[in-house]
Backbone as CSV, one residue per row, in Angstrom:
resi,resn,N_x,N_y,N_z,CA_x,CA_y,CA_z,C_x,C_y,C_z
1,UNK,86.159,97.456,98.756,87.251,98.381,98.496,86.676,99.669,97.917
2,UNK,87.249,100.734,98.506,86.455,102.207,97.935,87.272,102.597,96.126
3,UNK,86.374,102.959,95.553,86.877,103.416,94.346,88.065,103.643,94.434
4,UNK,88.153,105.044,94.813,89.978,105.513,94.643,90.934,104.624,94.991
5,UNK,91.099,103.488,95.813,92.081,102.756,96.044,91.814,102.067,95.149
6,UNK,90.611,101.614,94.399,91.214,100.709,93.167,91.644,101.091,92.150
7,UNK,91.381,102.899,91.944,92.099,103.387,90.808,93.451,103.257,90.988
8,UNK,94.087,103.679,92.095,95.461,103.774,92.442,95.698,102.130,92.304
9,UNK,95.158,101.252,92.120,95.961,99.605,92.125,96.064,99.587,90.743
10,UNK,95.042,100.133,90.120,94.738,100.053,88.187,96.220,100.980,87.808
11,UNK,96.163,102.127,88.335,97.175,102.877,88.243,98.509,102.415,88.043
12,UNK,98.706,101.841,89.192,99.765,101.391,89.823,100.090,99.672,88.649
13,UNK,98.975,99.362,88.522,99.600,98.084,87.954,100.017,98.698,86.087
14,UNK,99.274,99.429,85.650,99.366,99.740,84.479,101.069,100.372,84.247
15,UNK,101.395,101.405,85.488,102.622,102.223,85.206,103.711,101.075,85.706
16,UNK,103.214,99.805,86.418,104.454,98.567,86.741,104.778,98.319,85.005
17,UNK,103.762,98.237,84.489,103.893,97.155,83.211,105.081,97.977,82.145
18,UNK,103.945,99.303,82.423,105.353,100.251,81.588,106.510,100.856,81.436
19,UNK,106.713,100.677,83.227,107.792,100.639,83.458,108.826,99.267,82.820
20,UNK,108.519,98.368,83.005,109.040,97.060,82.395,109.702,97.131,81.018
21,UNK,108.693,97.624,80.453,108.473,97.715,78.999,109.766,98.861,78.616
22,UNK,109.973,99.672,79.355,110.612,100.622,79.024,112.334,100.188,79.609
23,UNK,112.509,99.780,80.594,113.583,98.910,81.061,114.151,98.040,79.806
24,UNK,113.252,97.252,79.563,113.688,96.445,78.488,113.663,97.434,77.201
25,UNK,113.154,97.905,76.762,113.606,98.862,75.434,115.194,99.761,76.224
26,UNK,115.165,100.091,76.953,116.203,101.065,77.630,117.516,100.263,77.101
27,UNK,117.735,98.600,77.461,118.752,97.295,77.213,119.172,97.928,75.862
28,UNK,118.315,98.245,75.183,118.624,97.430,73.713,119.088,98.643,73.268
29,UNK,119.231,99.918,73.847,119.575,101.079,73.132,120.768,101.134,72.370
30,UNK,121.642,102.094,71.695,122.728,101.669,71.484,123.748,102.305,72.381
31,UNK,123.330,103.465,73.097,123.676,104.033,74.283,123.300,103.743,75.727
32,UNK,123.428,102.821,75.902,122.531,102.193,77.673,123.686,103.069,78.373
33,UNK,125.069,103.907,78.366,125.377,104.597,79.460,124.512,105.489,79.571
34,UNK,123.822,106.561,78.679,123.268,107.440,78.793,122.061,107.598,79.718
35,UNK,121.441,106.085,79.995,120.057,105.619,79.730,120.401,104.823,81.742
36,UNK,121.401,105.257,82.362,121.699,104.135,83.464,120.397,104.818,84.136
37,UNK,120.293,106.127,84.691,119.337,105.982,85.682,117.780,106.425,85.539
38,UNK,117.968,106.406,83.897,116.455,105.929,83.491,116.042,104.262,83.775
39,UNK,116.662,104.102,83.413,116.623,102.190,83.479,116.791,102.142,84.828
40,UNK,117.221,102.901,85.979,117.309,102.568,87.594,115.821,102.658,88.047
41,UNK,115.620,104.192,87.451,114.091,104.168,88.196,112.992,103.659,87.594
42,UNK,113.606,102.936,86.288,112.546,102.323,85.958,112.334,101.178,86.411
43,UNK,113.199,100.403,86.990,113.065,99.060,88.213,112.615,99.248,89.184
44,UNK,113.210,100.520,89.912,112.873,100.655,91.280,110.601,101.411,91.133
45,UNK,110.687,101.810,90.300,109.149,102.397,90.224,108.803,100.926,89.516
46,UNK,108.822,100.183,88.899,108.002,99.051,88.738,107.903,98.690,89.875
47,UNK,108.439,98.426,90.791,108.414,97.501,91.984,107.783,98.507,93.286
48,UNK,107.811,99.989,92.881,107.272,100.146,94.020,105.845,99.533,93.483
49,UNK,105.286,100.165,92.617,103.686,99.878,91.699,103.492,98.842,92.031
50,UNK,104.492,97.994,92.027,103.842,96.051,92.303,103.578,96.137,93.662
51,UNK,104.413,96.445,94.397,104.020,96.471,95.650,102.606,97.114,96.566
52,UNK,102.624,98.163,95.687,101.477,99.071,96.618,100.151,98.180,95.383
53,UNK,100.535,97.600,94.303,99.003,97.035,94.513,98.976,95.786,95.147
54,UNK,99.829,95.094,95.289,99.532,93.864,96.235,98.926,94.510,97.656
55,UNK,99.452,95.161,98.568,99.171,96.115,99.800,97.890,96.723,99.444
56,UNK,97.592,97.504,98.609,96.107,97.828,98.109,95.326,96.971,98.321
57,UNK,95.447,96.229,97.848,94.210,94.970,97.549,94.167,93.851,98.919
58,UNK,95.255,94.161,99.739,94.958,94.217,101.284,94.220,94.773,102.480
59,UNK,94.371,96.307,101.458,94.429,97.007,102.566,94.887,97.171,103.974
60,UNK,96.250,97.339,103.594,96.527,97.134,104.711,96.922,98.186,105.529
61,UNK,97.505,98.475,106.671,97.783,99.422,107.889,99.141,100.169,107.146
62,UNK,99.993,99.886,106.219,100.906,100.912,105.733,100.882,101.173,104.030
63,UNK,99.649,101.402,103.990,99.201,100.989,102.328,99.140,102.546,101.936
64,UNK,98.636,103.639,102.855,98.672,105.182,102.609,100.119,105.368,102.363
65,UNK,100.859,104.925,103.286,102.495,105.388,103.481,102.811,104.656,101.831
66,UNK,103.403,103.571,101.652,103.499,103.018,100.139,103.143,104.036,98.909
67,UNK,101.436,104.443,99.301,101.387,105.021,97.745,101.806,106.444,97.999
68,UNK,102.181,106.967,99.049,102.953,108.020,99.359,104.084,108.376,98.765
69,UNK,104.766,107.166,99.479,106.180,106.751,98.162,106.166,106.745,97.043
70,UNK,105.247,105.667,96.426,104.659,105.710,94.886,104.853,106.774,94.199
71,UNK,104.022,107.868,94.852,103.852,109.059,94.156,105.236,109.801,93.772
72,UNK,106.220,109.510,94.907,107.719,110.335,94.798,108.328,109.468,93.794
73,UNK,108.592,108.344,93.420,109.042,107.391,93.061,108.814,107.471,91.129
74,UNK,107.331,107.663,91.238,106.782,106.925,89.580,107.413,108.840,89.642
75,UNK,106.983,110.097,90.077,107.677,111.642,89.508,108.888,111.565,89.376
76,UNK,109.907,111.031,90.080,111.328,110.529,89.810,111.412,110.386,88.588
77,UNK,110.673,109.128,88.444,110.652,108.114,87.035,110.322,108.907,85.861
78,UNK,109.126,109.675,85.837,108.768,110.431,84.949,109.389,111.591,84.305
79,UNK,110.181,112.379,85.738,110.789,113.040,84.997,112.056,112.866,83.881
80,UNK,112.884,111.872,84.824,113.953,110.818,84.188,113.516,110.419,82.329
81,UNK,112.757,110.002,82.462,111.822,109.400,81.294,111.659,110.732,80.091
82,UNK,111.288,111.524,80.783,110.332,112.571,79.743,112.522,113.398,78.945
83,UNK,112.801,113.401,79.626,114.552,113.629,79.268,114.756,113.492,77.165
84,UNK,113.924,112.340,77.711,114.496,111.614,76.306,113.918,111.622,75.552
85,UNK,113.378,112.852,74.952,112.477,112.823,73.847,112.425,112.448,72.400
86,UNK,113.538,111.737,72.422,113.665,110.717,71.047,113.189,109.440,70.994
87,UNK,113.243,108.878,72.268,112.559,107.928,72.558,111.054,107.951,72.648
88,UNK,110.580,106.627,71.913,108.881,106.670,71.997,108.662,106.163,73.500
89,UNK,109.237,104.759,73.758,109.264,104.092,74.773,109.351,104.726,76.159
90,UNK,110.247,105.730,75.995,110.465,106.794,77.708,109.266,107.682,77.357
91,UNK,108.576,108.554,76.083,107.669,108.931,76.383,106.234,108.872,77.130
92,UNK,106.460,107.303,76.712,105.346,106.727,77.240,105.125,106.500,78.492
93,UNK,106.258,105.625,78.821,106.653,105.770,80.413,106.709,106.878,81.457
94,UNK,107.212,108.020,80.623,106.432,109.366,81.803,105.492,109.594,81.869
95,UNK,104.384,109.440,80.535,102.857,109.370,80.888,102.744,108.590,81.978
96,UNK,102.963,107.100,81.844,101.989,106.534,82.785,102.492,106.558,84.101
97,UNK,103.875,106.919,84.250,104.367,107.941,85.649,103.870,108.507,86.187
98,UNK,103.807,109.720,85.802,102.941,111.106,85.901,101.487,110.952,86.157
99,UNK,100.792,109.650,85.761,99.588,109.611,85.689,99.144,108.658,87.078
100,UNK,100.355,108.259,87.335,100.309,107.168,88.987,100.648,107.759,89.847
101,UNK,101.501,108.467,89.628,101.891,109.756,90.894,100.905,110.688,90.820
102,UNK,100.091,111.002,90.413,98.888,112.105,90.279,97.806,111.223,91.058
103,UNK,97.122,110.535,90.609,96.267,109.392,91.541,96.795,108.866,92.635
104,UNK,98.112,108.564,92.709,98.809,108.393,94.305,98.495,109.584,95.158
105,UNK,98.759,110.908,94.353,98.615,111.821,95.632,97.244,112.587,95.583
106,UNK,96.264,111.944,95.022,94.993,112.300,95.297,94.390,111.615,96.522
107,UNK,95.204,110.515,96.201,94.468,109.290,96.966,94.825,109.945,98.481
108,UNK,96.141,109.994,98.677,97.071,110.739,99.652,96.413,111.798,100.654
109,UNK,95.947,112.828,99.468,95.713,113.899,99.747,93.970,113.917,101.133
């Protein structure tokens, strides 16, 4: 496997986890209306991340297209995330957004 695709799986698995992490802190807020489609893209970008590293570590024939997505997906997320600057938990989560969609579209590029 060439470097950059394993950064983008490291990537990708690190911003799944924090996405998670942030979903579940999102639950417990005392405002979860505020928080609906932070907590959306924070499911839907965990799962793309899970996905494109399982497909990574395949390599398979639509694994460029995936972290393509990735990249639109975790910037979604990030921006969503970065909103809430009271929160530690969404801060964090746009880092490691921002930081998977940046290596997605290097990889891309």
């Amino acid at each position: 496997m060439n470097p950059e695709l394993a950064t983008v799986m490291e990537k990708a698995h690190e911003c799944q986890q924090v996405c998670n992490m942030c979903f579940d802190a999102c639950l417990k807020e005392d405002d979860v209306k505020m928080l609906v489609d932070c907590i959306q893209l924070d499911r839907e970008c965990a799962d793309i991340c899970a996905m494109v590293a399982t497909f990574a570590s395949r390599e398979g024939a639509v694994t460029t297209d995936l972290i393509s997505l990735c990249a639109t997906i975790c910037q979604a997320c990030g921006k969503e995330c970065e909103k809430h600057t009271h929160m530690e938990h969404c801060q964090k989560c746009a880092e490691a957004c921002f930081e998977c969609a940046r290596v997605c579209r290097e990889y891309v590029a």
